[in-house]
C-alpha positions as CSV (number, residue, x, y, z in Angstrom):
1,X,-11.2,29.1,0.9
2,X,-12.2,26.5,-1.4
3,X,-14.2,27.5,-4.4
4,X,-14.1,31.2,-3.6
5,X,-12.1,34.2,-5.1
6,X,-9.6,36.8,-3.4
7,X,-10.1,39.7,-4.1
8,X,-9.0,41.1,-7.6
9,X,-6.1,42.9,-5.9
10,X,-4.6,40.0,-5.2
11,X,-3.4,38.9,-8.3
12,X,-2.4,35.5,-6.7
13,X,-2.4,33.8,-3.4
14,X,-1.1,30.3,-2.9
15,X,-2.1,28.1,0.1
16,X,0.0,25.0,0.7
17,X,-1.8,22.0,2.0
18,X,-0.4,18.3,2.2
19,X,1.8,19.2,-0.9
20,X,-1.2,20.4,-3.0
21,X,-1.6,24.0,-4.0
22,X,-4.2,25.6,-4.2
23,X,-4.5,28.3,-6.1
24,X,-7.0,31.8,-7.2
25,X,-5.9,33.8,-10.1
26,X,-7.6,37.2,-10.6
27,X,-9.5,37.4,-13.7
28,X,-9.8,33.7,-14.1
29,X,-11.8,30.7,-11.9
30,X,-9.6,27.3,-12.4
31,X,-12.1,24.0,-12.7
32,X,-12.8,22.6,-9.0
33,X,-11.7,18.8,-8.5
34,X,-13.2,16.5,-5.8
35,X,-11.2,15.4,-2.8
36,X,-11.2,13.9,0.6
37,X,-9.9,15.6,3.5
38,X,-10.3,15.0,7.5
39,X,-10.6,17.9,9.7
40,X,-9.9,16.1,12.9
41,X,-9.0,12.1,13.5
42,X,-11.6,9.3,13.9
43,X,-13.9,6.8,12.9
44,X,-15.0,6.5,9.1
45,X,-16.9,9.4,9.2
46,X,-14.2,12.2,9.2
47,X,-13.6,11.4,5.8
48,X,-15.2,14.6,4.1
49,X,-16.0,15.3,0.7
50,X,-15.0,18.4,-0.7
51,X,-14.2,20.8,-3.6
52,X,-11.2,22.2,-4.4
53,X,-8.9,23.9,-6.8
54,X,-5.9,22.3,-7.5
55,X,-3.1,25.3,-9.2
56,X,-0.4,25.1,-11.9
57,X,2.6,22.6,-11.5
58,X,5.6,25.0,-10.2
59,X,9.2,24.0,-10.7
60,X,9.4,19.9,-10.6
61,X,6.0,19.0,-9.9
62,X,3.8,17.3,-12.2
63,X,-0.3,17.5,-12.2
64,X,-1.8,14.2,-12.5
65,X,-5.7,13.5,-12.7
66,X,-6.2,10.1,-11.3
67,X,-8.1,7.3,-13.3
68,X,-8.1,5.2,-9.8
69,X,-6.7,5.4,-6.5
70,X,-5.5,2.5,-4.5
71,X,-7.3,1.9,-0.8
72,X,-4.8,0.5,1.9
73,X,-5.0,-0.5,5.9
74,X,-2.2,2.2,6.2
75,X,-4.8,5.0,5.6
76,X,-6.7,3.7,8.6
77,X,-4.1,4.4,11.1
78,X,-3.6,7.7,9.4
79,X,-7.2,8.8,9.9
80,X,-7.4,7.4,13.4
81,X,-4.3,9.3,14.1
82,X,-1.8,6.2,15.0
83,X,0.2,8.1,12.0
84,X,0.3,11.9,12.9
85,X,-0.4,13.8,10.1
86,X,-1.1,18.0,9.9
87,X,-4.7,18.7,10.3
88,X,-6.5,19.2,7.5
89,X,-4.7,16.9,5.2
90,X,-5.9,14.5,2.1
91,X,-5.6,10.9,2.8
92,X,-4.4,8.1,0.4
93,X,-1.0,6.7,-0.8
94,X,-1.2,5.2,-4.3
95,X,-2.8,6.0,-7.6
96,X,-2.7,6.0,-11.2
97,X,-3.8,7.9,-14.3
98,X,-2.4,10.7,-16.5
99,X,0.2,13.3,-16.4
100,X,-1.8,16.8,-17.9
101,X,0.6,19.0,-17.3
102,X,4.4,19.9,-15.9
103,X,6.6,22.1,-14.4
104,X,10.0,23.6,-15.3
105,X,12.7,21.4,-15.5
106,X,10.6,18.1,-15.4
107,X,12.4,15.6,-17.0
108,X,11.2,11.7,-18.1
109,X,7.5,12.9,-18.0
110,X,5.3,15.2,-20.4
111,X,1.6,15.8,-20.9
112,X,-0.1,12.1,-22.0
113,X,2.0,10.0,-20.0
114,X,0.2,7.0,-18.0
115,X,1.9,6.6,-14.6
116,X,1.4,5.2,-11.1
117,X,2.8,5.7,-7.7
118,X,3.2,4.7,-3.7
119,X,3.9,6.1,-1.3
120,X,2.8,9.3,-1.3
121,X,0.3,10.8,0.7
122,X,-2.2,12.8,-1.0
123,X,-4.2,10.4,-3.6
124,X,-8.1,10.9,-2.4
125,X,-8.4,13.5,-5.3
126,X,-9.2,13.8,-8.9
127,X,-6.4,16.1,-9.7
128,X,-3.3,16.4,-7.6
129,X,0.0,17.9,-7.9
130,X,2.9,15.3,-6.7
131,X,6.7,15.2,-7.1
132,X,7.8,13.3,-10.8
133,X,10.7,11.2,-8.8
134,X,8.1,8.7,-7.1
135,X,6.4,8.3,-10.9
136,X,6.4,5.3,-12.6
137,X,5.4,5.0,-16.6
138,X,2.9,2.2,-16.6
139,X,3.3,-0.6,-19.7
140,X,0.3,-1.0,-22.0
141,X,-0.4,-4.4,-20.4
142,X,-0.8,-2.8,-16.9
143,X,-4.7,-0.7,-17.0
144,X,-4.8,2.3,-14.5
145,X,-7.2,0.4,-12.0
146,X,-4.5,-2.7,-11.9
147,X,-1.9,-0.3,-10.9
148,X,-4.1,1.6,-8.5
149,X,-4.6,-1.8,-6.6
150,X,-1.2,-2.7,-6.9
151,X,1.9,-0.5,-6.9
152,X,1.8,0.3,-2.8
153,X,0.8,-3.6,-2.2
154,X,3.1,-5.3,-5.3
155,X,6.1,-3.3,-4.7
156,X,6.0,-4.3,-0.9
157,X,5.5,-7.7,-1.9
158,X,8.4,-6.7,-3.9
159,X,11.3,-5.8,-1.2
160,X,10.0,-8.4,1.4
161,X,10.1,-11.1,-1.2
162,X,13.5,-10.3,-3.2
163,X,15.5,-7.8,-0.9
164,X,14.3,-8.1,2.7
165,X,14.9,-12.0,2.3
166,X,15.2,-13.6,-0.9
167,X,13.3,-16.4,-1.4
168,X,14.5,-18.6,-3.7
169,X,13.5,-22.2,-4.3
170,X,13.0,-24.6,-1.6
171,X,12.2,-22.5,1.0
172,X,9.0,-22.3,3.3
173,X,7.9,-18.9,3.9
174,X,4.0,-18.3,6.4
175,X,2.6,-15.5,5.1
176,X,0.0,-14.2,8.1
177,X,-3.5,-12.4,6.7
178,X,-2.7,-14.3,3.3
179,X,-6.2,-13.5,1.9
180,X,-5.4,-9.6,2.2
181,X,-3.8,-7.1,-0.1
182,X,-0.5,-7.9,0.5
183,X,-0.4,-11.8,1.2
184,X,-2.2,-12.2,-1.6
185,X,0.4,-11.1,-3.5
186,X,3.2,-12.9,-1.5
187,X,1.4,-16.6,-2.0
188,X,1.7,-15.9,-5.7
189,X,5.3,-15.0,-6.1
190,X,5.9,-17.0,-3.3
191,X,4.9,-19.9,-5.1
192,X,6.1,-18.9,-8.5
193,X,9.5,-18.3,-6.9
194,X,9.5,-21.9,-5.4
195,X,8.5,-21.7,-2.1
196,X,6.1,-23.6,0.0
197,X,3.8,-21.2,1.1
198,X,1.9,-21.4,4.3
199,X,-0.9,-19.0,4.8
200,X,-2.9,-18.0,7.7
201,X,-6.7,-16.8,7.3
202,X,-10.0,-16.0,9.6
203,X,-12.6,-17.9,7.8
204,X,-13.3,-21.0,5.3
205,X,-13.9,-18.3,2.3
206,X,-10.5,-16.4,3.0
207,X,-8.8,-19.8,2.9
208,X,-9.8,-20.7,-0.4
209,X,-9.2,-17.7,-2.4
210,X,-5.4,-17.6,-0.1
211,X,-5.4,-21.6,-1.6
212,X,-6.3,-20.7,-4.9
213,X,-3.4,-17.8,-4.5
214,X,-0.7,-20.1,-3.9
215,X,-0.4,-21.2,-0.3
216,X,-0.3,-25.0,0.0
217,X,-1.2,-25.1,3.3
218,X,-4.3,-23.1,5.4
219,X,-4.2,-22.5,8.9
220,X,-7.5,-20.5,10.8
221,X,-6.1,-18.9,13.4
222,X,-9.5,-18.2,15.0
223,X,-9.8,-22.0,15.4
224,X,-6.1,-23.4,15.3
225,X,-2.6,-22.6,17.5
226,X,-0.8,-21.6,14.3
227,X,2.6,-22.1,16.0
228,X,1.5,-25.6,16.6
229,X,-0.1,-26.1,13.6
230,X,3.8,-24.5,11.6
231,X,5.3,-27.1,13.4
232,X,3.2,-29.9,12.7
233,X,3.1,-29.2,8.5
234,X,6.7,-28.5,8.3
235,X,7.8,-31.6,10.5
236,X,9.9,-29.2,13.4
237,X,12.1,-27.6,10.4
238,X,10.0,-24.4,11.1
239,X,10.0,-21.9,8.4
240,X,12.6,-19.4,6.5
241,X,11.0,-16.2,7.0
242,X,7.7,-15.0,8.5
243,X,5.8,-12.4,6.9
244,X,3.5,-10.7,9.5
245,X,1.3,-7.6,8.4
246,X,-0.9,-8.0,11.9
247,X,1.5,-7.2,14.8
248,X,0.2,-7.6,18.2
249,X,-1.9,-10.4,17.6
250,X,1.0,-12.6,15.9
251,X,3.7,-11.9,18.1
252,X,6.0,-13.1,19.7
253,X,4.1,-16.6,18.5
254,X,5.7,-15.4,14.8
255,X,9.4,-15.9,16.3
256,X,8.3,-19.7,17.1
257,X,7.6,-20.5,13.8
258,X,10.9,-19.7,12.5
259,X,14.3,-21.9,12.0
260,X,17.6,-20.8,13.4
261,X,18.8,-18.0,11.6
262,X,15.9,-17.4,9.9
263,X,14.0,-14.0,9.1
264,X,11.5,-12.2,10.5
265,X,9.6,-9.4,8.9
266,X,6.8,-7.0,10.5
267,X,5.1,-5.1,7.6
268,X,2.0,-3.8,9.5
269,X,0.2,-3.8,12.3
270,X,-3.8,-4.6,11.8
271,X,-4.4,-5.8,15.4
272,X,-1.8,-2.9,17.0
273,X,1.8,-2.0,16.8
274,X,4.1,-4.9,18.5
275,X,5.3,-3.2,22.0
276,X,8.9,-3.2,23.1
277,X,10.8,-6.1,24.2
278,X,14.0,-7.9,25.0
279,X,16.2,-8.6,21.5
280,X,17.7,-10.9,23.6
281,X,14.3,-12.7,22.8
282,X,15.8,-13.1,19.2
283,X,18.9,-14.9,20.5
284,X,16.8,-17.1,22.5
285,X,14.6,-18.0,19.6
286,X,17.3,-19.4,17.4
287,X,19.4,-16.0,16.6
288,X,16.8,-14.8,14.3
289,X,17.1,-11.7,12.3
290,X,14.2,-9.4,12.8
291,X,13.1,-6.2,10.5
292,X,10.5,-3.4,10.5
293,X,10.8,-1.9,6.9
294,X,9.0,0.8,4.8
295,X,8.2,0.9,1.3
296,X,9.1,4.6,1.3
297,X,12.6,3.8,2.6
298,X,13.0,1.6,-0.7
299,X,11.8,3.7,-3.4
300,X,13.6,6.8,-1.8
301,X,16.4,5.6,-4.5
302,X,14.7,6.6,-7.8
303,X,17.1,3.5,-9.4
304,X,15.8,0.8,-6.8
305,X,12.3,2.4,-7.6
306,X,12.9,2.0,-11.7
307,X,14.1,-2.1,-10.7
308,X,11.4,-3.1,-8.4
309,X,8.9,-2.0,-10.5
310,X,10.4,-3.7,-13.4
311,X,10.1,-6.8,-11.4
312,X,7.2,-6.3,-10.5
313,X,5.5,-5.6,-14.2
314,X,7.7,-8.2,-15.3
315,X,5.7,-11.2,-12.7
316,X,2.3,-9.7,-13.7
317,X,3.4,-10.3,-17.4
318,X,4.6,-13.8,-17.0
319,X,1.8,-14.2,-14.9
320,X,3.2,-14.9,-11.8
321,X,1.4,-11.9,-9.9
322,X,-2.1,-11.6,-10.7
323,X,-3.9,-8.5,-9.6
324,X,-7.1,-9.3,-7.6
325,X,-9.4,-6.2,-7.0
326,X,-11.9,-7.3,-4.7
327,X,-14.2,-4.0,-5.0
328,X,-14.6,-1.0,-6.5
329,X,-16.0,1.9,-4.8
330,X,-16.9,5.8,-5.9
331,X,-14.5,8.4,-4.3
332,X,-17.4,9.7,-2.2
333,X,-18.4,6.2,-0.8
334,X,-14.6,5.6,0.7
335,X,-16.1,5.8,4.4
336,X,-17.7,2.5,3.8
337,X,-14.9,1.1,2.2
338,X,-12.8,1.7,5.2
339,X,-15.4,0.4,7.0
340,X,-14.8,-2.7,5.4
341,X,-11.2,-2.6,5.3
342,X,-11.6,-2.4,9.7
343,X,-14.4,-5.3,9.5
344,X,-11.7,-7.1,7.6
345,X,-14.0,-8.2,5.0
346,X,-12.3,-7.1,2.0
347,X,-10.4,-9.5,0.3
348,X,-7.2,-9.2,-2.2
349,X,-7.6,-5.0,-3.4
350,X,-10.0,-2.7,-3.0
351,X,-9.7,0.5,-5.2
352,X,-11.3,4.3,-5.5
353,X,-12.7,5.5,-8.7
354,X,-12.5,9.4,-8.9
């Protein structure tokens, strides 16, 4: 169907797929917009470059045309198929650029607006049509490519920082893969929020730019026992909270690092999902407190969206949060960047132009 007419008797036809429509008025071709879709799950090369016409905004949807697009681990999983998805579907969760356009009874957002978003799947495009509730108005100070490599990755920094445990001064937080996306992030406002920030990397390089980012002490876990090595730094205290994007790899050794009563939080899982266990293990470990959240599940509010992006623009204004984008790739190239995402060889962001 893409880039070809219905027949003039049908005056219009609407196809909805992965919460674009596409759409063929008689009388009148729209303009055709790139995108990536996969066909059927794999490696890199399912991701296919196509054409396609992206329709009107109906009733409270806005049509954005993306200036960047954010690149993330979780759209690995998705195009393996770890994360089910309905076959065809666009990949992609976070982008940024301008509203052109919107439907009947939009409210907060006109034609002009610069916005960003997470957290919604969709993004490998140029144009798009997405739901106004998961839109945020980007400040002046914060350029489209910034928020592309940050609103999925800052505002999870965001709720495992400030809500999933507050970190406040005096604390020691280890921050596992801290030369990635996210634990980049999580050194900075780790250290700006008074922690002492413990990062583990794979190589000399990673550990630098994670030292430069904030964390006072380095651990390679391809060389080092980083449960021996948490215990040695912090004296036996252990740490406050463990943030753990990698999963399998990490744990349970993640619960040994951790004081009584302290907090563990899984955010991803790079080297596999976690399997089941005991929670008595949790008990024995010092009556930890263990979590598994989403970013969706925290910017589901539209009013906890509005304040966690506040606090996030208002650390990248102070400073506190600075926005490393590691590369830059052309929409059509994304099968090598996610080649480099699984060769973990990327470093801090890694964004999409359109």
């Amino acid at each position: 169907m893409q880039g070809a007419s219905l027949p003039l008797r049908e005056k219009f036809s609407h196809l909805k797929i992965n919460s674009i429509v596409f759409t063929t008025i008689a009388g009148r071709e729209r303009a055709m917009t790139k995108a990536i879709r996969i066909h059927s799950t794999g490696g890199p090369e399912v991701l296919q470059m196509e054409e396609i016409q992206v329709g009107d905004p109906g009733p409270g949807q806005v049509k954005l045309r993306h200036r960047a697009i954010g690149l993330n681990f979780i759209e690995v999983y998705f195009r393996k198929g770890m994360y089910p998805a309905p076959l065809p579907f666009i990949p992609g969760n976070e982008g940024a650029g301008d509203v052109i356009a919107v439907g009947k009874g939009v409210k907060g957002f006109k034609a002009g607006d610069r916005v960003g978003y997470a957290s919604q799947p969709g993004s490998y495009c140029g144009e798009r049509l997405i739901s106004p509730e998961y839109l945020v108005k980007l400040p002046k100070s914060v350029s489209y490519e910034m928020a592309a490599a940050m609103m999925l990755k800052g505002l999870t920094a965001q709720y495992l920082l400030r809500q999933v445990y507050r970190v406040k001064k005096g604390d020691t937080i280890l921050v596992h893969a801290a030369a990635g996306g996210v634990g980049l992030l999580l050194c900075q406002w780790g250290k700006a929020l008074g922690a002492t920030v413990i990062g583990t990397v794979g190589s000399e390089a990673k550990g630098k730019i994670a030292k430069k980012s904030g964390a006072k002490h380095i651990i390679y876990y391809d060389r080092e026992n980083f449960v021996e090595r948490v215990a040695e730094i912090t004296k036996g205290r252990k740490c406050d909270v463990v943030y753990d994007g990698i999963g399998k790899a990490t744990f349970p050794g993640s619960l040994d690092c951790i004081r009584p009563l302290g907090t563990f939080a899984s955010y991803g899982s790079a080297s596999g999902p976690i399997e089941a266990f005991n929670i008595g293990l949790l008990g024995a470990k010092g009556s930890l407190f263990a979590a598994r959240p989403t970013l969706f599940t925290f910017i589901a509010d539209r009013k906890r969206l509005d304040g966690m992006a506040r606090d996030l623009f208002r650390a990248v204004a102070k400073g506190s949060v600075k926005i490393p984008i590691h590369a830059r790739y052309k929409l059509e190239d994304v099968a090598e960047a996610h080649r480099a995402l699984e060769a973990r060889e990327t470093t801090g962001a890694s964004i999409l132009i359109p």
